[in-house]
C-alpha positions in Angstrom: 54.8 7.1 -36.7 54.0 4.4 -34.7 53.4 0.5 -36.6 49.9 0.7 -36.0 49.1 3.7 -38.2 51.6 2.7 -41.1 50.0 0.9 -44.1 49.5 -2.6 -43.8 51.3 -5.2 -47.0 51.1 -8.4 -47.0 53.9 -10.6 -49.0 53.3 -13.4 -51.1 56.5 -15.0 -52.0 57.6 -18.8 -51.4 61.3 -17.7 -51.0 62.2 -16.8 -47.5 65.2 -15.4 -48.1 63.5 -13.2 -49.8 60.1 -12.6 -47.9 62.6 -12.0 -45.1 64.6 -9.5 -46.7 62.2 -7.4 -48.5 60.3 -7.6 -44.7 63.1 -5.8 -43.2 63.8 -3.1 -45.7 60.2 -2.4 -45.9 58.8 -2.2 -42.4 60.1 1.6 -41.4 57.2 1.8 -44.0 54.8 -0.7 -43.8 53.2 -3.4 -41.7 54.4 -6.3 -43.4 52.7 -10.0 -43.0 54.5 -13.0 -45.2 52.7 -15.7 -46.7 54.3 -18.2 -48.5 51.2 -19.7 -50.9 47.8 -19.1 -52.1 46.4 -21.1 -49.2 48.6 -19.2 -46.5 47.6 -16.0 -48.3 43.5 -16.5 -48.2 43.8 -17.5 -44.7 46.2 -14.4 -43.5 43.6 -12.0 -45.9 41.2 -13.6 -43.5 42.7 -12.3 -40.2 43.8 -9.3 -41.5 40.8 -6.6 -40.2 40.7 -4.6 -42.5 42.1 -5.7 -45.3 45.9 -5.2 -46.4 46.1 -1.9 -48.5 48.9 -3.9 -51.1 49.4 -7.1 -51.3 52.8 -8.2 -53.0 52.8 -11.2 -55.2 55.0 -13.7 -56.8 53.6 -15.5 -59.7 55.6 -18.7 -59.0 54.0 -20.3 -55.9 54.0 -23.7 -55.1 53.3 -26.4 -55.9 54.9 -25.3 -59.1 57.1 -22.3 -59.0 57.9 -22.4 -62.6 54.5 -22.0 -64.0 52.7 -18.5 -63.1 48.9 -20.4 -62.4 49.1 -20.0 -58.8 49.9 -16.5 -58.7 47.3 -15.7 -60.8 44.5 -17.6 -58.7 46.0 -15.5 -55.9 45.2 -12.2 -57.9 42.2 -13.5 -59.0 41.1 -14.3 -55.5 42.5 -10.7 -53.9 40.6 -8.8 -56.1 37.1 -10.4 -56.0 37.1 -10.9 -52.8 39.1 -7.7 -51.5 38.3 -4.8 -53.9 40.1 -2.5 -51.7 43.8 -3.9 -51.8 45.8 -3.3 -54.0 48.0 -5.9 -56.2 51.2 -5.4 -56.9 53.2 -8.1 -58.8 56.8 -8.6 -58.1 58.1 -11.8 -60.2 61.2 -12.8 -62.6 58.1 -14.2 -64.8 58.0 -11.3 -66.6 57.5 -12.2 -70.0 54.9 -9.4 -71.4 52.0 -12.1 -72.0 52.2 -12.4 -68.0 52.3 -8.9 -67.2 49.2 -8.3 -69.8 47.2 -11.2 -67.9 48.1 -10.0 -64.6 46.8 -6.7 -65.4 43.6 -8.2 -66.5 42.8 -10.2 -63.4 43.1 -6.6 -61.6 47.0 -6.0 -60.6 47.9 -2.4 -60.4 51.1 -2.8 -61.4 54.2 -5.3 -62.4 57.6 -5.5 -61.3 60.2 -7.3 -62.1 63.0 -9.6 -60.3 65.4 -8.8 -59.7 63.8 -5.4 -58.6 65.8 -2.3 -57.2 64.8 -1.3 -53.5 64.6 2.0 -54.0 62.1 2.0 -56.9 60.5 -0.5 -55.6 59.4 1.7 -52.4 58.1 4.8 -54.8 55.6 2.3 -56.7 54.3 1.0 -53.6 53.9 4.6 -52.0 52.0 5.6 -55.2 49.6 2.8 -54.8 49.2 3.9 -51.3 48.8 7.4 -52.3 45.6 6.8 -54.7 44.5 3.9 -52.0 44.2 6.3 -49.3 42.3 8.8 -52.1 39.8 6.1 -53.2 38.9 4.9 -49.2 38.2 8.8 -48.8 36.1 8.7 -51.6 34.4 5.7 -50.6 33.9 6.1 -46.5 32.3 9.6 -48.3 29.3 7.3 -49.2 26.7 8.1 -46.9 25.3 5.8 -44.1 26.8 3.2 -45.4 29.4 2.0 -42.5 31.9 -0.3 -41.5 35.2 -1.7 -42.4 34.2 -5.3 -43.3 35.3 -6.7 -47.2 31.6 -7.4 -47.5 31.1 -3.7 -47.1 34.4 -1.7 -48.7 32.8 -4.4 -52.0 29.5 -3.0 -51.8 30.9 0.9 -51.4 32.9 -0.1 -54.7 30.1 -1.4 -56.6 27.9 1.9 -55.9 30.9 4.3 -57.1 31.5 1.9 -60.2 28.1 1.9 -61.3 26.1 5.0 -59.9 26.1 6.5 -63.7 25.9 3.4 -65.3 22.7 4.3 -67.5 21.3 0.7 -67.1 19.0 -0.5 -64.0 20.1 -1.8 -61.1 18.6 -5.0 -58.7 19.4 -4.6 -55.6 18.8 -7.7 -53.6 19.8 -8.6 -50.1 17.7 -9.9 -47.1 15.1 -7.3 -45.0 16.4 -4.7 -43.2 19.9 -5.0 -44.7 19.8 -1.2 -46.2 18.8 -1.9 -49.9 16.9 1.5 -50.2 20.2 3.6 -48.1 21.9 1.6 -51.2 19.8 3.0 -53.7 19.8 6.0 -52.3 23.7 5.9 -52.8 23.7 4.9 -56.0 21.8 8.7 -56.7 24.0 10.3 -54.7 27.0 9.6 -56.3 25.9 10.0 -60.2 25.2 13.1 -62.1 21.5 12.7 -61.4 21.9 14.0 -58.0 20.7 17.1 -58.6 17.2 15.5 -60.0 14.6 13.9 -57.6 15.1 10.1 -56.1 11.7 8.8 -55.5 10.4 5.4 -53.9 7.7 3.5 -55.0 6.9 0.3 -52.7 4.8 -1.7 -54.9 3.3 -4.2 -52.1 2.3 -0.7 -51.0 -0.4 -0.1 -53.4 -2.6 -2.8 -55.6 -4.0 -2.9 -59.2 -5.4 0.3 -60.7 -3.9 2.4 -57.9 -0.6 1.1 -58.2 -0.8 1.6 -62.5 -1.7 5.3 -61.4 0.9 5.7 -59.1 3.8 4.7 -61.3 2.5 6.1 -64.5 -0.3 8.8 -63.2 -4.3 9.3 -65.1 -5.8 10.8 -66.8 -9.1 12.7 -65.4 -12.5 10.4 -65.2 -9.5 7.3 -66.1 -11.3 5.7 -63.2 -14.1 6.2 -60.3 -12.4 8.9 -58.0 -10.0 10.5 -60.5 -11.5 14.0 -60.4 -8.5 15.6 -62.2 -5.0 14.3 -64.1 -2.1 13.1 -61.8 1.2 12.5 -63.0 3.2 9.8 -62.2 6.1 8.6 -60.3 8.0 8.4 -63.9 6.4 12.0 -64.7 7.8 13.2 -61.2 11.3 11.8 -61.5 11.9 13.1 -64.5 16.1 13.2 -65.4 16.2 11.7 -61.7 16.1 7.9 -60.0 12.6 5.8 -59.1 13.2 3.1 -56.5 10.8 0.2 -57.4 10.9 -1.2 -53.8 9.7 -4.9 -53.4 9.3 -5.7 -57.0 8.8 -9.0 -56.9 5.2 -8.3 -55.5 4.4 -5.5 -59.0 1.4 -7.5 -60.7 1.6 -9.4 -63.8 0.2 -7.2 -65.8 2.2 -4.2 -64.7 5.5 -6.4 -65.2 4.8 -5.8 -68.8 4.0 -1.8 -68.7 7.4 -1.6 -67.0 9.1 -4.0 -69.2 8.1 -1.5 -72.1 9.1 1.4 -70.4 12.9 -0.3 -69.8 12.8 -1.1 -73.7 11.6 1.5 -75.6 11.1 4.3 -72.1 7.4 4.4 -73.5 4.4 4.3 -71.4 0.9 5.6 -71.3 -1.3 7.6 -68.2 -4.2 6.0 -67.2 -7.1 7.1 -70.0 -5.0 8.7 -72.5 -3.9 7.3 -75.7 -1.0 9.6 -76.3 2.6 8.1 -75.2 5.0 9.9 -72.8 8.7 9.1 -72.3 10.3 7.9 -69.2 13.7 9.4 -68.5 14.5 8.7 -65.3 16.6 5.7 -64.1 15.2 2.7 -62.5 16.5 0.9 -59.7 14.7 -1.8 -57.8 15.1 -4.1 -54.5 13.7 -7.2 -53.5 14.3 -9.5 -50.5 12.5 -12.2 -52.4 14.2 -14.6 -55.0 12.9 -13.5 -58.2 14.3 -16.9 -60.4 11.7 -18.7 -57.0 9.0 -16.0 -58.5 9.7 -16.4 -62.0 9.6 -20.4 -61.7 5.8 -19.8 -60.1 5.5 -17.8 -62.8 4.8 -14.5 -60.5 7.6 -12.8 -62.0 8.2 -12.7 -65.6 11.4 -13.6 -67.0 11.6 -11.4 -69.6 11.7 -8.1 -67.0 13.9 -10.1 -64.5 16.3 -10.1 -67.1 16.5 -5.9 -68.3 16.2 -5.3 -64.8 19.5 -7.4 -63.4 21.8 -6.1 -66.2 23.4 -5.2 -63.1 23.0 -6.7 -59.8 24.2 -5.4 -56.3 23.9 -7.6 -53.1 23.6 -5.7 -50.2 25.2 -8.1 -47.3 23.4 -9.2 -43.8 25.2 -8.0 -40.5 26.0 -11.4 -39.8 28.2 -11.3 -42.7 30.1 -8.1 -41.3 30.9 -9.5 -37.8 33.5 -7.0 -37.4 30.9 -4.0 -38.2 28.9 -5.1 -35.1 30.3 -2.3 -32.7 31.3 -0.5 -35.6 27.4 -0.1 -36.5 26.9 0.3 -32.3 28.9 3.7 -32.2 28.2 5.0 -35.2 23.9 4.7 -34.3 25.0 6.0 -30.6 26.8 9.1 -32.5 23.9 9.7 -34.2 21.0 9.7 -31.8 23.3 11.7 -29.0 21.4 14.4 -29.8 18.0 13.6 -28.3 19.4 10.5 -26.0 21.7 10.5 -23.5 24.0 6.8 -24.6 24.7 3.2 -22.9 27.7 1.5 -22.3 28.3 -2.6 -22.8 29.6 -4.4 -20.0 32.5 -6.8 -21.2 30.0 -10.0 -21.4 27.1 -7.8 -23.0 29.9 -6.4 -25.4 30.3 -10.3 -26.1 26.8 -11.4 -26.7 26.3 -8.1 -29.0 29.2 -9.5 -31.1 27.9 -13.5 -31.0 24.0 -12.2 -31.6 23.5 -12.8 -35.7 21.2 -9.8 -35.8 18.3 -11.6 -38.3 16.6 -8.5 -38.5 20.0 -6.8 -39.7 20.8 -3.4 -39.4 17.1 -2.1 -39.0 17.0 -4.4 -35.9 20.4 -3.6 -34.4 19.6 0.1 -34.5 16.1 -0.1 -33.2 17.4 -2.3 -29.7 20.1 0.7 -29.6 17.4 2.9 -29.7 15.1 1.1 -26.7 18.3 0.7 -24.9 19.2 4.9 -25.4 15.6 5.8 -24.4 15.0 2.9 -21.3 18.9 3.1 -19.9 20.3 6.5 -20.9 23.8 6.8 -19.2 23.6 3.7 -18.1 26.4 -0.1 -18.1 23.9 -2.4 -20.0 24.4 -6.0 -18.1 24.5 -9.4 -20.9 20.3 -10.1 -18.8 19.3 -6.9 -19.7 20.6 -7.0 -23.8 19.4 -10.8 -24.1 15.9 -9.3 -22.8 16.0 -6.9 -26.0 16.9 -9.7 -27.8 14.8 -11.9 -26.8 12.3 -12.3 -29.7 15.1 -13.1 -32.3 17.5 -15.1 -30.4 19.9 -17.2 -32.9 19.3 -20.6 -32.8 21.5 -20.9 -30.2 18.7 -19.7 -27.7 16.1 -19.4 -30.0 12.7 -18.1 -28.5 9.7 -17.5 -30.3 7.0 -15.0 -29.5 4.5 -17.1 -27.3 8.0 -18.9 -25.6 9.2 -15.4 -24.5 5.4 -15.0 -23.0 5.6 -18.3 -21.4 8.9 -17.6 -19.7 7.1 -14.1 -18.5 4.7 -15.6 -16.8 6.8 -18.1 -14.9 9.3 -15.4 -13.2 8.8 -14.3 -10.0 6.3 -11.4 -9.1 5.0 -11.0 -12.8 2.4 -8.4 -12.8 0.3 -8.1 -16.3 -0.2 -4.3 -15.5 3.1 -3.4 -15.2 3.7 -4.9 -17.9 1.9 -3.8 -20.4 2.9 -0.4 -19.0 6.6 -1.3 -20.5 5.8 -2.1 -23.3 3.2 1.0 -23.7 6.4 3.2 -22.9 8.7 1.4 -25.3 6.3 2.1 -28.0 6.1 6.1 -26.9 9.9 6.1 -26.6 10.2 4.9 -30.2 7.6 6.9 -31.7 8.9 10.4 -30.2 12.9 9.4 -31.1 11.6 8.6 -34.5 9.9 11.5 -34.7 12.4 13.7 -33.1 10.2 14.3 -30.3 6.8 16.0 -32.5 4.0 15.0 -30.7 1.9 15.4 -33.9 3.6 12.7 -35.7 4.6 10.6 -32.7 0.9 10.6 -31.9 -0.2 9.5 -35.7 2.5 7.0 -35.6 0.8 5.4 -32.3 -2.5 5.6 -33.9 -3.6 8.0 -31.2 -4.5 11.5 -30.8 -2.4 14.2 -29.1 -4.5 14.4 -25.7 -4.6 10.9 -25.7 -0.3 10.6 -26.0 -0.1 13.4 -23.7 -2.2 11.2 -20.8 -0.4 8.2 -21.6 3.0 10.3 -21.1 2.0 11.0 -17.8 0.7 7.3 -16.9 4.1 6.1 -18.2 6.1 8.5 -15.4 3.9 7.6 -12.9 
């Protein structure tokens, strides 16, 4: 087996001779980095893409080796911030109140120095062994890809608390994949079997919205010819998705709140109460404590709802998902579009743009650059022009700037275009709806006739 396919370890032990030592006798097996203390330790986690699969510890670090603080912080540290490694501690502070406290901060196991080789190697190869089984379990997680810490933590908080009876907020900026989360966190619990539904509640205001989450009674209302259940109703043993909750109204704030208490609410018009069973999640991309100081969110729900709280990380805190992301959306539309390649300074700019639109962004340029340059070696000009309207700050370019610079290049014609864009919009519309001309056509806000003459315009 060659090095690059064994399991990586990385060493945390102030003693060379040791660190040395144990490194020789242990890299037939592994990939071993040293580090020396817990500052030379966070920065070699740092480098190391992705992270270590065990990390080794010694509790006595400098600056005091006879005291077992520093190892712990390193423990401490490892396991918050890399939930997929695996700590090992191998110390002569052995004393059983150590081994009990190392546990707790999240070690896996405890051996003691002096510590035989041999045994030593089959309780790291068993750590290895249910490693490897939990990052097959995880990459399992639908959708959710790359090999970033930010995103092995987020696959680790939807398996530890997808049947966790208690809601969920799911926060995280737009575009990021809070809904694919959500989605996840169904997936993975026993409620898969039962319906997931979505209710956006900017979607929808006031009456409607009440009769959409807890469904009327008939005559509840002008226009409610018959009795409609609700998206509680239609869940049933299943998952509702209250997307963009920071925009329910005031008044429903406190329907829901009941429902989280007691699972008691009432349709429109009827007296009678009905029980909720299903289990709520719900996303924001707005800070709610911001809402609830403008008292547009109230406290009292903010708190049943974040009894457990998942942040769902930006792409420009996975910089190492970047092409990761880029193969994985190529893989996926190869069956209606023929792919693109990145030239080596394209390849660059892909990895230095911050993506503010995050992964909805980064897949809909892949998707104009599938359907505009199938086949083709995408030059750094032509991705900065797909870029163009959310340049980093950088280069930053707002909308009427990126007209402006239009205008001022050679040969601009207005006709031609607004015969671009008018075929980027077509492009995007059949790819999203995997080429139905019914659908493309209402996405466009146009009829069918009128998509199939603007089809033939656009390959004139």
């Amino acid at each position: 087996m060659s090095s690059d396919h064994l399991p990586s370890l990385l060493l945390v032990d102030d003693d060379s001779i040791i660190s040395e030592s144990l490194k020789y006798v242990l890299s037939d097996e592994y990939r071993v980095t040293l580090a020396f203390d817990r500052n030379n330790c966070i920065e070699q986690l740092s480098q190391m893409v992705p992270p270590p699969q065990l990390v080794l510890v010694d509790l006595g670090l400098p600056p005091d080796t006879h005291k077992p603080d520093e190892g712990f912080a390193v423990i401490e540290y490892t396991c918050k911030h890399f939930p997929t490694a695996k700590v090992i501690v191998l110390s002569g502070q052995d004393e059983q109140k150590y081994v009990e406290a190392a546990k707790k901060l999240g070690a896996v196991d405890f051996v003691a120095k002096p510590c035989d080789v041999a045994e030593l190697k089959v309780r790291l190869k068993r750590q290895v062994e249910t490693s490897d089984d939990v990052s097959h379990e995880l990459q399992a997680i639908s959708g959710i890809v790359g090999k970033s810490s930010a995103i092995e933590l987020l696959r680790m908080q939807i398996k530890q608390l997808a049947d966790s009876p208690y809601p969920v907020l799911i926060h995280g900026d737009s575009g990021s994949g809070k809904e694919l989360t959500a989605q996840n966190l169904h997936s993975c619990s026993e409620r898969k079997e039962h319906p997931f539904l979505t209710l956006n509640c900017a979607a929808f205001n006031g009456e409607l919205l009440a009769s959409q989450l807890f469904g009327h009674a008939r005559g509840a209302f002008t226009g409610a010819t018959e009795s409609k259940r609700g998206f509680f109703e239609e869940a049933g043993d299943g998952t509702l998705l209250l997307d963009e909750i920071a925009d329910l109204p005031i008044d429903l704030q406190a329907k829901l709140l009941r429902v989280l208490e007691n699972g008691e609410y009432y349709r429109l018009g009827e007296t009678k109460p009905r029980v909720a069973r299903a289990r709520v999640l719900a996303a924001s991309n707005k800070n709610l404590i911001d809402a609830i100081d403008k008292g547009l969110f109230r406290e009292d729900l903010y708190h049943r709802l974040s009894v457990l709280t998942i942040r769902v990380p930006g792409v420009n805190e996975r910089e190492q998902d970047k092409i990761v992301l880029l193969e994985y959306f190529q893989q996926q539309l190869n069956k209606q579009l023929i792919g693109f390649e990145l030239d080596e300074e394209s390849r660059q700019l892909w990895m230095a743009y911050d993506f503010p639109g995050n992964v909805r962004e980064l897949r809909n340029i892949i998707i104009r650059l599938s359907a505009k340059y199938p086949g083709q070696t995408i030059k750094r000009a032509l991705l900065e022009q797909e870029m163009m309207n959310h340049l980093s700050p950088a280069g930053d370019l707002n909308e009427i700037e990126v007209f402006r610079k239009n205008l001022k290049t050679d040969n601009f014609q207005l006709n031609d275009e607004l015969k671009r864009i008018e075929k980027e919009y077509i492009n995007i519309a059949l790819q999203e709806s995997l080429n139905n001309m019914s659908k493309a056509a209402s996405m466009l806000g146009v009829n069918r006739s009128t998509l199939y003459g603007r089809l033939d315009r656009a390959e004139e």
